[in-house]
C-alpha positions in Angstrom: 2.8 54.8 196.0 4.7 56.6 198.7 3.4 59.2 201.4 4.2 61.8 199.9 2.2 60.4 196.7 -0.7 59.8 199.6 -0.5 63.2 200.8 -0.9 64.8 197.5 -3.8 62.8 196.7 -5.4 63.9 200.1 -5.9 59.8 200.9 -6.1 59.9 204.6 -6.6 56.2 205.1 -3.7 55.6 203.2 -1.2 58.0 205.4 -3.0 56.4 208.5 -1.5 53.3 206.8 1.5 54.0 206.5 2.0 55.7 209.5 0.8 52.6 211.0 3.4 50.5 209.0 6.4 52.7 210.1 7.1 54.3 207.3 9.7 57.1 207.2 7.8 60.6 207.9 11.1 62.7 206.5 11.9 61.3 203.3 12.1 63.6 201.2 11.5 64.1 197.1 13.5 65.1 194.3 12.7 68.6 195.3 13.9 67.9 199.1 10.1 68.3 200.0 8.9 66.0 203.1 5.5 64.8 203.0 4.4 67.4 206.1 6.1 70.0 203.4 3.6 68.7 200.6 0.5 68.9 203.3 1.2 72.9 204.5 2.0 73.4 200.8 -1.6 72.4 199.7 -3.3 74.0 203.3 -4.0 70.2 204.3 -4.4 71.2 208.3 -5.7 67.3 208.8 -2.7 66.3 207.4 -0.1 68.6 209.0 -1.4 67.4 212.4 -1.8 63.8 211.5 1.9 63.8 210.3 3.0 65.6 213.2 1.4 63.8 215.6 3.2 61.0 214.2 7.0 62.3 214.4 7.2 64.2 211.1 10.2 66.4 211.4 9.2 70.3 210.5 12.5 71.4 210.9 14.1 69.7 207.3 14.6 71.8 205.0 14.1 71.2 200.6 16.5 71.7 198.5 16.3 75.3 198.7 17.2 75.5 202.7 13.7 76.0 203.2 12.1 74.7 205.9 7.7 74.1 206.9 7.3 77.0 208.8 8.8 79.1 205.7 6.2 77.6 203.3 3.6 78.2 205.9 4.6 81.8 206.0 4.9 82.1 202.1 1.5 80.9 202.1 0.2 82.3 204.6 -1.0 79.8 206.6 -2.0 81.0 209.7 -3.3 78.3 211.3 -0.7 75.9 210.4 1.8 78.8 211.2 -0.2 78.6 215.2 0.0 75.2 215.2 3.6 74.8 214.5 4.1 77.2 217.7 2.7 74.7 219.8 5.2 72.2 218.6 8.8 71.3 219.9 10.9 71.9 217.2 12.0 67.8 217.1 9.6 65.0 218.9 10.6 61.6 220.1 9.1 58.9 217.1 6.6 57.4 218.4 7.4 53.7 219.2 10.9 54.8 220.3 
């Protein structure tokens, strides 16, 4: 399974994981969705910050030239919209 697959299941432990193993935060899916993408999609706040604590990148945008913050407007997100405030637009990877 990939992250993405772990962050529509909601696994934590399993994102922690892979996280852990250095996996790539901003691959994206056939759609051009990242996994952060998937997480403010589904209002999984745990997850947004996890994944951006990690290096995720909120600044790709899918296939449609739509980027994290759009989605969290579009679904009105409010606290994920805050949070993303707080956040430099790219971070250093951690490890790097």
């Amino acid at each position: 399974m990939t992250l993405i697959d772990y962050v529509k299941l909601r696994h934590i432990t399993k994102i922690q994981e892979s996280i852990a193993q250095g996996v790539n935060l901003d691959v994206q899916d056939e759609y051009g969705y990242t996994a952060l993408m998937w997480a403010v999609n589904h209002s999984q706040l745990d997850i947004v910050k996890l994944l951006l604590d990690a290096g995720a990148d909120k600044t790709i945008t899918d296939n449609d030239k739509h980027d994290c913050l759009f989605w969290a407007n579009y679904y009105g997100q409010k606290q994920i919209i805050k949070l993303f405030s707080k956040e430099p637009a790219i971070k250093e990877k951690k490890g790097k």
